[in-house]
C-alpha positions as CSV (number, residue, x, y, z in Angstrom):
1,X,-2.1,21.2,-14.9
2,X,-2.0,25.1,-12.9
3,X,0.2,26.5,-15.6
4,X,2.1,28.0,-12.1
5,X,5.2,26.2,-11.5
6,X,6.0,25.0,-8.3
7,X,9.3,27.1,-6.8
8,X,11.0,25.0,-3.9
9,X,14.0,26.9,-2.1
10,X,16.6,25.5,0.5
11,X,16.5,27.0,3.1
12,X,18.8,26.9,6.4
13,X,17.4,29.1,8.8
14,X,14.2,31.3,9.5
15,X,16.0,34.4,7.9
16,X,16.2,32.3,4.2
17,X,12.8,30.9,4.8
18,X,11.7,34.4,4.5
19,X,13.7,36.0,2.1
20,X,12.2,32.8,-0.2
21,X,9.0,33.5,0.9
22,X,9.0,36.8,-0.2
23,X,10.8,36.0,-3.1
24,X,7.5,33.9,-4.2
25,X,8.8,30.5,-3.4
26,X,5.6,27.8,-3.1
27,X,7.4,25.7,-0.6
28,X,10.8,25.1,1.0
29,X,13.7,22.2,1.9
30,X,14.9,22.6,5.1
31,X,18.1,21.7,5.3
32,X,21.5,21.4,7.7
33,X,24.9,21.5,6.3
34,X,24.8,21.7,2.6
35,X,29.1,20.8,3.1
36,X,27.4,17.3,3.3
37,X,24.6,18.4,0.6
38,X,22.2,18.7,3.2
39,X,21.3,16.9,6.0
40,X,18.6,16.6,8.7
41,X,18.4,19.8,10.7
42,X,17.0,20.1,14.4
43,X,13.6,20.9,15.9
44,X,14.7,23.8,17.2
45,X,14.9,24.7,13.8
46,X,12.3,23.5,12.4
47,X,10.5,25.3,15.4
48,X,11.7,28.7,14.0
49,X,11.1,28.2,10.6
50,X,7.8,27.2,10.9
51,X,6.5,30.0,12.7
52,X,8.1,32.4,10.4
53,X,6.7,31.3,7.2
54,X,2.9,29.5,6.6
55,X,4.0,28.0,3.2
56,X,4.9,24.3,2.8
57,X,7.9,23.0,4.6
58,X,9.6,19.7,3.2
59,X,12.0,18.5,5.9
60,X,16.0,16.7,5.0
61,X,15.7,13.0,6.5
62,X,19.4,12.6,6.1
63,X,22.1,12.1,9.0
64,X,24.9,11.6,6.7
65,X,26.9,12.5,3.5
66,X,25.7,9.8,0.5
67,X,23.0,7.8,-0.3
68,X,23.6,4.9,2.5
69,X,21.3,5.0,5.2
70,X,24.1,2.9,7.6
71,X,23.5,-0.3,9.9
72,X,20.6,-1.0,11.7
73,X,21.8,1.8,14.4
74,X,21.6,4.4,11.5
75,X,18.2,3.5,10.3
76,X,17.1,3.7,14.1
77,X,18.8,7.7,14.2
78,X,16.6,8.0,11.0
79,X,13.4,7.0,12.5
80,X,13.9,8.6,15.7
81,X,14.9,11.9,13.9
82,X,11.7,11.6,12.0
83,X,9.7,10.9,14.9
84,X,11.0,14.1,16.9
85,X,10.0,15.9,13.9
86,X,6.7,14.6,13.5
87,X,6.0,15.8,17.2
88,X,7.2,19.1,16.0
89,X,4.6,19.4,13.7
90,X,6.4,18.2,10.4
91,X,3.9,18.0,8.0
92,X,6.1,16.9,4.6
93,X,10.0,15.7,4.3
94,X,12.5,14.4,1.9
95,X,14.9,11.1,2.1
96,X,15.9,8.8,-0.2
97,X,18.5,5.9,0.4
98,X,20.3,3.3,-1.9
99,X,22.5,0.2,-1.1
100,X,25.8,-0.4,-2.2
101,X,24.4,-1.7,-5.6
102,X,22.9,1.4,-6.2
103,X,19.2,-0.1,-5.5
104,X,16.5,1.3,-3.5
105,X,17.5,0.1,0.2
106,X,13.4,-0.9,0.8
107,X,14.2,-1.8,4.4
108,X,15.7,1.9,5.4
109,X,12.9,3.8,3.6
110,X,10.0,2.0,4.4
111,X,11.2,2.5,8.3
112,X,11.3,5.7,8.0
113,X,7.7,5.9,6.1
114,X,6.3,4.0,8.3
115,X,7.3,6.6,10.9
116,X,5.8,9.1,8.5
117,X,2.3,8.2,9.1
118,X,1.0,9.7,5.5
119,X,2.6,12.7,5.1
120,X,4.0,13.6,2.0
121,X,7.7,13.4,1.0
122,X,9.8,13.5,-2.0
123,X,12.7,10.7,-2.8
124,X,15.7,13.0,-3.4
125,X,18.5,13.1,-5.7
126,X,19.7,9.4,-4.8
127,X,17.8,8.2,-7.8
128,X,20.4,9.8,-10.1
129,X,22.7,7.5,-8.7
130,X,20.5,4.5,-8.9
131,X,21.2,1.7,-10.7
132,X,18.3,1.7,-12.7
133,X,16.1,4.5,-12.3
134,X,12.7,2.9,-13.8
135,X,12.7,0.1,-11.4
136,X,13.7,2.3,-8.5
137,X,10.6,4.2,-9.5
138,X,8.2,1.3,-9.8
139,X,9.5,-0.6,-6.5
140,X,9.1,2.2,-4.9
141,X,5.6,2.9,-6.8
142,X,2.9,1.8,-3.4
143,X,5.2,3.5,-0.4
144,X,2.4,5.7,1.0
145,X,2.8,9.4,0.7
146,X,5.5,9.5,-1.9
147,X,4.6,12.0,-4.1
148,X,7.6,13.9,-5.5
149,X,11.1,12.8,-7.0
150,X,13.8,15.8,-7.1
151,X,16.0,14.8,-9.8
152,X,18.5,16.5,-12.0
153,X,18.0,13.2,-14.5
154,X,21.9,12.2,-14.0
155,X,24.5,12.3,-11.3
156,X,26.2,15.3,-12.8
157,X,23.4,17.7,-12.8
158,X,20.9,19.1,-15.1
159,X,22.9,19.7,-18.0
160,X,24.1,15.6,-18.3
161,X,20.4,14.8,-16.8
162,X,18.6,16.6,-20.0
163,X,17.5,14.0,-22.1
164,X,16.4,11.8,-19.5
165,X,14.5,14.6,-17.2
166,X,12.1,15.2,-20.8
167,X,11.8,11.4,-21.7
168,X,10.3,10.9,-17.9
169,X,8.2,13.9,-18.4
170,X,6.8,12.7,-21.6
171,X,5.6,9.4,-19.1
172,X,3.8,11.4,-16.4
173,X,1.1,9.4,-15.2
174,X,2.2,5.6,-16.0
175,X,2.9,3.1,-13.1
176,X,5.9,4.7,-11.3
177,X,5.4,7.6,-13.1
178,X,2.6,9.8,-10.6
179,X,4.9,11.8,-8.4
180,X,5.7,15.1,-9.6
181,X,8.8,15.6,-11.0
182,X,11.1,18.3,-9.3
183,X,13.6,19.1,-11.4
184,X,17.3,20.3,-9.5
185,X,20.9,20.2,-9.1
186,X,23.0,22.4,-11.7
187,X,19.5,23.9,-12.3
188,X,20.1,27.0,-14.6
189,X,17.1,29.7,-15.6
190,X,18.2,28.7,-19.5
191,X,17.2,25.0,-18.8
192,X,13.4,26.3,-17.7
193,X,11.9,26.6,-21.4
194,X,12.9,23.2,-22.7
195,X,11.8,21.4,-18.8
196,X,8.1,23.9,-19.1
197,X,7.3,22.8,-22.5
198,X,7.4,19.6,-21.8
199,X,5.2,19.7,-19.1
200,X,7.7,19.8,-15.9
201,X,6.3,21.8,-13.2
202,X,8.3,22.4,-10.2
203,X,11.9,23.3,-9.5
204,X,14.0,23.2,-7.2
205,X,17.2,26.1,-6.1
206,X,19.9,26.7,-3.8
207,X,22.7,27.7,-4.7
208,X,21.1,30.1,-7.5
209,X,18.9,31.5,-4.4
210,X,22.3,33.0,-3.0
211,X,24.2,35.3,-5.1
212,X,26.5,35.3,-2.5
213,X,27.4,31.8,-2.0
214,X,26.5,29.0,0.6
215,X,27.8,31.5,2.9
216,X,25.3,33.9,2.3
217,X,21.6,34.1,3.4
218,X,19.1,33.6,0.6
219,X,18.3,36.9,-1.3
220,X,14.6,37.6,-2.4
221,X,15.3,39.3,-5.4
222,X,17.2,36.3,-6.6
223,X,14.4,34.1,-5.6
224,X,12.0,36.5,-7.5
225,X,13.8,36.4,-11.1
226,X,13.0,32.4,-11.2
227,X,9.6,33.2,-10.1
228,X,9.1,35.5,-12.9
229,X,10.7,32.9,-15.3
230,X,8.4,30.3,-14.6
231,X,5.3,32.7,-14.6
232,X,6.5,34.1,-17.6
């Protein structure tokens, strides 16, 4: 393992892409609307982002508030959104959808992998709302170009999540197990020791990007004191 953690920033617009950039973000998740918790934004945006910034650039698949990807109409918006994206240029994204049970809904994301072609994407925070994370991990386990899961380890965010975030550290590596584990929501610089020394190496802000709220544009120096912490 690079002993450099990997810093991944929401971002809404080109002006946050840069202020994260500078800040010393490794790579950002570009969002719309974080009132819904963030949800799929346009090309046009994507268009601006990505010629304002040349590092990585994970893109929302998400076209409403929850974990449901909808009826067949919705999964359709899903894969056309991808697709539009794709022929943007998208290179990497982020989705994740559950069923009512709270199981993986197989038939929604493997659509919308399919669409993806390779690239690489993380499942987001619907596995802290899964029914059972472990077998969400290992049905999930041969879906091409899944690589990351952004998790706080519990629904309630990072302080709850804990426990759980450090045991599925400690089992890096076994079936289910690969993708890299991006530790966020209710992420706080205090939670960074325990998460490093156990081998997590990426994290993931918002709302601690922006001193000034969700109102506010992302501020650098913010963005800079978590890249220190994890260097440090």
């Amino acid at each position: 393992m690079s002993n450099r953690a990997v810093l991944e920033v929401i971002a809404l617009d080109a002006e946050d892409a840069v202020a994260a950039q500078s800040g010393g973000a490794d790579r950002l998740e570009l969002v719309t609307d974080m009132a819904a918790d963030g949800l799929t934004p346009t090309r046009e945006t994507y268009a601006r982002v990505r010629a304002a910034v040349d590092i990585p650039l994970r893109v929302m698949l998400r076209l409403a508030d929850g974990f449901a990807a909808g009826d067949v109409s919705g999964v359709d918006a899903l894969v056309r959104a991808a697709r539009e994206l794709r022929a943007e240029g998208a290179e990497e994204f982020v989705l994740g959808f559950l069923d009512e049970n709270g199981n993986p809904d197989l038939v929604a994301v493997e659509r919308v992998v399919a669409e993806l072609n390779g690239c690489r994407w993380t499942f987001h925070r619907a596995i802290d709302r899964a029914a059972d994370r472990d077998a969400l991990r290992k049905q999930l386990a041969d879906l091409p170009g899944l690589d990351t899961y952004l998790t706080a380890g519990a629904a309630e965010g990072v302080d709850a999540g804990l426990p759980t975030l450090l045991t599925e550290a400690a089992r890096r590596g076994e079936p289910g197990y690969e993708p890299q584990i991006l530790v966020g929501g209710g992420l706080r610089l205090d939670h960074v020791p325990a998460l490093r020394s156990a081998g997590v190496d990426a994290f993931h802000i918002g709302g601690a990007a922006r001193p000034g709220g969700w109102s506010a544009p992302v501020a650098a120096p913010a963005v800079r004191e978590w890249r220190e912490a994890l260097d440090g």
